[in-house]
TIVO-2410 file (N, C-alpha, C; in nm, 3 decimals):
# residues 90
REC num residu      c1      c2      c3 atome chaine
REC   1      X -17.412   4.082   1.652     N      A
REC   1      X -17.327   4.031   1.758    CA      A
REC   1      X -17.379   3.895   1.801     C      A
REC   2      X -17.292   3.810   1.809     N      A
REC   2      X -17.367   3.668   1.838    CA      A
REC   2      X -17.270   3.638   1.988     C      A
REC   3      X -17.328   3.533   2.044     N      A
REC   3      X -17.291   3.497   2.161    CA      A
REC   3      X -17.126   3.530   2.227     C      A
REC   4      X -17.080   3.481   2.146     N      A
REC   4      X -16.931   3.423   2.163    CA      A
REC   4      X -16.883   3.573   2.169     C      A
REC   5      X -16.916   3.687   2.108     N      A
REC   5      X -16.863   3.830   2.085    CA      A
REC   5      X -16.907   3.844   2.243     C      A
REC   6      X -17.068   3.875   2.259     N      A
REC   6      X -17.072   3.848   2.416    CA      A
REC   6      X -17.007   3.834   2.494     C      A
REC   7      X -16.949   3.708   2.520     N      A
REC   7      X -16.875   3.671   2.651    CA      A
REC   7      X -16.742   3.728   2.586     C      A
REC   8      X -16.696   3.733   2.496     N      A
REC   8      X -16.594   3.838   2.484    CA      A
REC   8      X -16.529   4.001   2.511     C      A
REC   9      X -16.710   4.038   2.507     N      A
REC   9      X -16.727   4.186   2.554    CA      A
REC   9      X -16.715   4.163   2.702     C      A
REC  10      X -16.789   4.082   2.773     N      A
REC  10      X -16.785   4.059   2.924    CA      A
REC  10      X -16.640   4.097   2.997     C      A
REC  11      X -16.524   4.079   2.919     N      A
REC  11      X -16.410   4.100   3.032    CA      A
REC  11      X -16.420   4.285   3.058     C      A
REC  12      X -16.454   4.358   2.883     N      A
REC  12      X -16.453   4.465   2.915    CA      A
REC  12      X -16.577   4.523   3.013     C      A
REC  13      X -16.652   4.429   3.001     N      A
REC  13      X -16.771   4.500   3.100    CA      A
REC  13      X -16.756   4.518   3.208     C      A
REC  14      X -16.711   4.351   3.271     N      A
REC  14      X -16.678   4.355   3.407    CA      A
REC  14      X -16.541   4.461   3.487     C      A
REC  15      X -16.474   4.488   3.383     N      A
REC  15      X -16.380   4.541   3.413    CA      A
REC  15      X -16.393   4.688   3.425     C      A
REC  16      X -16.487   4.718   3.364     N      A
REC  16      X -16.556   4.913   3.393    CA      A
REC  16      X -16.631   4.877   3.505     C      A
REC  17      X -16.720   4.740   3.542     N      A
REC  17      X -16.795   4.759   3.590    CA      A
REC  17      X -16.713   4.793   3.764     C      A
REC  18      X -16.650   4.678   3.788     N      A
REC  18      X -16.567   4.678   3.897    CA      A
REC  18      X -16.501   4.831   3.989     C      A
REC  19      X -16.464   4.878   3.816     N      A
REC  19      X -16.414   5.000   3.854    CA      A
REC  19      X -16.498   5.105   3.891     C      A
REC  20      X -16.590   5.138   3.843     N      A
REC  20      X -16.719   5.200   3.886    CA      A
REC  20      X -16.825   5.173   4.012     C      A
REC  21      X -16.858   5.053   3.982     N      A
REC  21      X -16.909   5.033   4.123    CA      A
REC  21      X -16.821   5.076   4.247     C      A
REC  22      X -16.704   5.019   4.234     N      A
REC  22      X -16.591   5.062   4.358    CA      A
REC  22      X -16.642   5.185   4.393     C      A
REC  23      X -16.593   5.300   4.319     N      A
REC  23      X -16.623   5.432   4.306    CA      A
REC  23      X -16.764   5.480   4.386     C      A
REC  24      X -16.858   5.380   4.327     N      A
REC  24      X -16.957   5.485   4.350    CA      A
REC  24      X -17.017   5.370   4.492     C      A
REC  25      X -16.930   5.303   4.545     N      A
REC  25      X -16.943   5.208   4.700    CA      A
REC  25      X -16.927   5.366   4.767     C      A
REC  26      X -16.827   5.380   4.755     N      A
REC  26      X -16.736   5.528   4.841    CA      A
REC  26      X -16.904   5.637   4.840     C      A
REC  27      X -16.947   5.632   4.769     N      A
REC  27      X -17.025   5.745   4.779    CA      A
REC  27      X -17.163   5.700   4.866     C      A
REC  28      X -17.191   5.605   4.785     N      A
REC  28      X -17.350   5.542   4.804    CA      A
REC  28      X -17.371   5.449   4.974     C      A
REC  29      X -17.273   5.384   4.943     N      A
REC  29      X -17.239   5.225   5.032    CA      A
REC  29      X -17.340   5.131   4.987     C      A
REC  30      X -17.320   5.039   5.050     N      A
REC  30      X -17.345   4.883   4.989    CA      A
REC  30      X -17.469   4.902   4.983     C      A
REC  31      X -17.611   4.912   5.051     N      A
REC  31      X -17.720   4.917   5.044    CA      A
REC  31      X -17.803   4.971   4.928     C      A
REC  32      X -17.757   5.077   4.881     N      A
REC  32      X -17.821   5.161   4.766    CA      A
REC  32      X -17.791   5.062   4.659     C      A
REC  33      X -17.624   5.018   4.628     N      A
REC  33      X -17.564   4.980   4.502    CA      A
REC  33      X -17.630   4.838   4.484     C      A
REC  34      X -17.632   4.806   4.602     N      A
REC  34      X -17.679   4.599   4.602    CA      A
REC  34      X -17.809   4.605   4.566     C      A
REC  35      X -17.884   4.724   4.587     N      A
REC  35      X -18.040   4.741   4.576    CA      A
REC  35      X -18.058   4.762   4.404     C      A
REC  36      X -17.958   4.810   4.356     N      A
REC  36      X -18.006   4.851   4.191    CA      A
REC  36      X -17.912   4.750   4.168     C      A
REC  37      X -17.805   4.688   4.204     N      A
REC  37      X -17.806   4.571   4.149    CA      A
REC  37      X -17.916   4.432   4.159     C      A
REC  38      X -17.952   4.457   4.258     N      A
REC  38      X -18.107   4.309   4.212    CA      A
REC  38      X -18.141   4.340   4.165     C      A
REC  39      X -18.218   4.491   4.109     N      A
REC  39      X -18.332   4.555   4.035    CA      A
REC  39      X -18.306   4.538   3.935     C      A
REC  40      X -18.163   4.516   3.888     N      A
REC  40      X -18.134   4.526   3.754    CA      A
REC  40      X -18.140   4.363   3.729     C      A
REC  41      X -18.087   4.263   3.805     N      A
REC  41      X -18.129   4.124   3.782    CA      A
REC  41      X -18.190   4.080   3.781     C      A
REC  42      X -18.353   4.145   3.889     N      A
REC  42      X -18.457   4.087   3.894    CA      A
REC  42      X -18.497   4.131   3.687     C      A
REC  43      X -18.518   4.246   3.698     N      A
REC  43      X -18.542   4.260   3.565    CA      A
REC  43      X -18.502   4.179   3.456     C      A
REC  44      X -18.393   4.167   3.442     N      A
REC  44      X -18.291   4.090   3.336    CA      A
REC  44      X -18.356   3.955   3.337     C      A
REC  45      X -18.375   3.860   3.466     N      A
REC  45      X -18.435   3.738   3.475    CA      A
REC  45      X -18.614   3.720   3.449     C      A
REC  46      X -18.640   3.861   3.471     N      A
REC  46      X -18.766   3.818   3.415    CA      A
REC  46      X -18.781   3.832   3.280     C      A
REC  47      X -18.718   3.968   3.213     N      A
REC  47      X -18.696   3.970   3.024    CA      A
REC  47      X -18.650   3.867   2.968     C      A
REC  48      X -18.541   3.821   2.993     N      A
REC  48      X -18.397   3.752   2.932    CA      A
REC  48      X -18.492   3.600   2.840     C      A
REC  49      X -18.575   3.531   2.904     N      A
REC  49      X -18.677   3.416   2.814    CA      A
REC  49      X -18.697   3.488   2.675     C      A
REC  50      X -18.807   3.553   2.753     N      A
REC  50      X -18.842   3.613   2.638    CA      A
REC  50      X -18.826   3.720   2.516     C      A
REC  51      X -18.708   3.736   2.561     N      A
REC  51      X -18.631   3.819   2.389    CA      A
REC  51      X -18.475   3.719   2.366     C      A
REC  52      X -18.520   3.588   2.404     N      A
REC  52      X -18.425   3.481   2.345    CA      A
REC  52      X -18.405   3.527   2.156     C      A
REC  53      X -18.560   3.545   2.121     N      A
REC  53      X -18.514   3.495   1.956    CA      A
REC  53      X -18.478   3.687   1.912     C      A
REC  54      X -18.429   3.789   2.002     N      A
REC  54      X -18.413   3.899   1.892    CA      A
REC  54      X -18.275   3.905   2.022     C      A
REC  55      X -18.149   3.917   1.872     N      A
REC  55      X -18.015   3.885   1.954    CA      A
REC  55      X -17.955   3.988   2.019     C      A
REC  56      X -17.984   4.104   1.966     N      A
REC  56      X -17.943   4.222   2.037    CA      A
REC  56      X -17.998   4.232   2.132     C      A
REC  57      X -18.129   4.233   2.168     N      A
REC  57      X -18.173   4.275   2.334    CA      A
REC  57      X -18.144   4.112   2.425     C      A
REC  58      X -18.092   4.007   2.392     N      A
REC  58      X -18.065   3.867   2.412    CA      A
REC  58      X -17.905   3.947   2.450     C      A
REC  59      X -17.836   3.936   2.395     N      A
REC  59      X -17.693   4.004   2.420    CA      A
REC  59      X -17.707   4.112   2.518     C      A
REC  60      X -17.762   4.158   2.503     N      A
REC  60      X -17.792   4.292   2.646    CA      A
REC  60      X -17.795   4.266   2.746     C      A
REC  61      X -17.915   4.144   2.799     N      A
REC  61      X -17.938   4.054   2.864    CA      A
REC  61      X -17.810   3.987   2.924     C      A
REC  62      X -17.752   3.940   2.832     N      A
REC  62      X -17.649   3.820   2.898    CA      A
REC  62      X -17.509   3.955   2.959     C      A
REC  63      X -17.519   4.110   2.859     N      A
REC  63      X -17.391   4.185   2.962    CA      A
REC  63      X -17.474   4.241   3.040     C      A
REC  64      X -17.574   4.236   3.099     N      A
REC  64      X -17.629   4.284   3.199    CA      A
REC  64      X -17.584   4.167   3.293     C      A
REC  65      X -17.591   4.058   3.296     N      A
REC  65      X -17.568   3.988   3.376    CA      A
REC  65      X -17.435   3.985   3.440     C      A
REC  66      X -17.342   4.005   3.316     N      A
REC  66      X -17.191   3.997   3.356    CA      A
REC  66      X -17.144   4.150   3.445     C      A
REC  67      X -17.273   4.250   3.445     N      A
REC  67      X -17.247   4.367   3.497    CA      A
REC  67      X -17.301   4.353   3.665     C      A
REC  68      X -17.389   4.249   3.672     N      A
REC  68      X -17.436   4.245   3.787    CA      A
REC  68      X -17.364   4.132   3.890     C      A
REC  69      X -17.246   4.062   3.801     N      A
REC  69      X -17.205   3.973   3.870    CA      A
REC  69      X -17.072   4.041   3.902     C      A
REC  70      X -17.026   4.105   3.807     N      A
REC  70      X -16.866   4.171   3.836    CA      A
REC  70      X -16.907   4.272   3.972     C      A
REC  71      X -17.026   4.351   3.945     N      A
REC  71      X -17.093   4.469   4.065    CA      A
REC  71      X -17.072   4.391   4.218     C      A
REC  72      X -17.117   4.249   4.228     N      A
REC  72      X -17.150   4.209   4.348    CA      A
REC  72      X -16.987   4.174   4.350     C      A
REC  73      X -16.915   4.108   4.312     N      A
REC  73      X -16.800   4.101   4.364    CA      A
REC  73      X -16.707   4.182   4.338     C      A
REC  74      X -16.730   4.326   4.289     N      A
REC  74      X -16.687   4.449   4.329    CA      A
REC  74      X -16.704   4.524   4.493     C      A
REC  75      X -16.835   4.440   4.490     N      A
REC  75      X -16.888   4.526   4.672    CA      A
REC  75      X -16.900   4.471   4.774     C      A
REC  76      X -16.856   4.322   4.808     N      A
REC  76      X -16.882   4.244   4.869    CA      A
REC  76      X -16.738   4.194   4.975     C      A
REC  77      X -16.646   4.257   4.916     N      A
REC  77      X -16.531   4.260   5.043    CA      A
REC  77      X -16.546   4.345   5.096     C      A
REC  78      X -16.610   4.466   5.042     N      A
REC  78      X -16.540   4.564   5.141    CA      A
REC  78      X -16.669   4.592   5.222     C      A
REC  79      X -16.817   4.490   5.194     N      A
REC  79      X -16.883   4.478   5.287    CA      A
REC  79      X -16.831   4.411   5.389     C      A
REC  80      X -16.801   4.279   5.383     N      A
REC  80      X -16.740   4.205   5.448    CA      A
REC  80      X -16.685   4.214   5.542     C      A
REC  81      X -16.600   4.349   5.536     N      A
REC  81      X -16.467   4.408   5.584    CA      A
REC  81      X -16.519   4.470   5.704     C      A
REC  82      X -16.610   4.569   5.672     N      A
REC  82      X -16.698   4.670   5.732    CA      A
REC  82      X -16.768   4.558   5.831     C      A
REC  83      X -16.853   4.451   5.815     N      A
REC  83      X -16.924   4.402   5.877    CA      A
REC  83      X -16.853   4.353   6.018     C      A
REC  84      X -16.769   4.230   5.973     N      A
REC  84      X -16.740   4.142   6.078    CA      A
REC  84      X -16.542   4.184   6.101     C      A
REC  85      X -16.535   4.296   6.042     N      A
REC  85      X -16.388   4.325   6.091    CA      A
REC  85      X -16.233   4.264   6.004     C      A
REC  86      X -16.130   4.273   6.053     N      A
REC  86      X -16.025   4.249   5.967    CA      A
REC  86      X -15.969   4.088   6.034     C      A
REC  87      X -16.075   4.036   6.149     N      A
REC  87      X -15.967   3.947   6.176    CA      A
REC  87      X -16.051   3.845   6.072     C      A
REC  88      X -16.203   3.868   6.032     N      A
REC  88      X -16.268   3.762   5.970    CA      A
REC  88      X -16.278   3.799   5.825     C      A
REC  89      X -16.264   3.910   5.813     N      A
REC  89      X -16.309   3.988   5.712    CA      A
REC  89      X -16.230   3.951   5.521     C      A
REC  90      X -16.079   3.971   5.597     N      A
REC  90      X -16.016   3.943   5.452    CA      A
REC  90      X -15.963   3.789   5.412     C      A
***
């Protein structure tokens, strides 16, 4: 799998991802989900250099990222919402 397949897989990623995170907002709420989402970025940003030259765990890397970026703007309105209300919120 080389790059370009990557960001190709990304729509399907983000698009389970969205749907899932939603899901499991309802259960968890924002705190738990936002928490294993850094964990999973902090990780990713500290691996991701160094398995540049082996492409499969390099590709992992880059849909991990697209999983942690679709996650946060999966959970982040309806923090929003919750926080400061509907007149600021949406």
């Amino acid at each position: 799998m080389e790059l370009s397949e990557a960001a190709s897989a990304s729509g399907i990623v983000q698009f389970l991802t969205r749907i899932s995170i939603g899901a499991l907002y309802d259960c968890f709420g924002f705190r738990k989900i936002f928490a294993v989402l850094m964990i999973i970025n902090t990780i990713n940003g500290v691996f991701c250099y160094q398995v540049r030259n082996t492409m499969w765990i390099y590709v992992l890397c880059v849909e991990l990222n697209y999983l942690v970026l679709a996650g946060v703007f999966a959970v982040f309105p309806a923090a929003v919402v919750k926080t400061f209300g509907l007149k600021y919120g949406p």
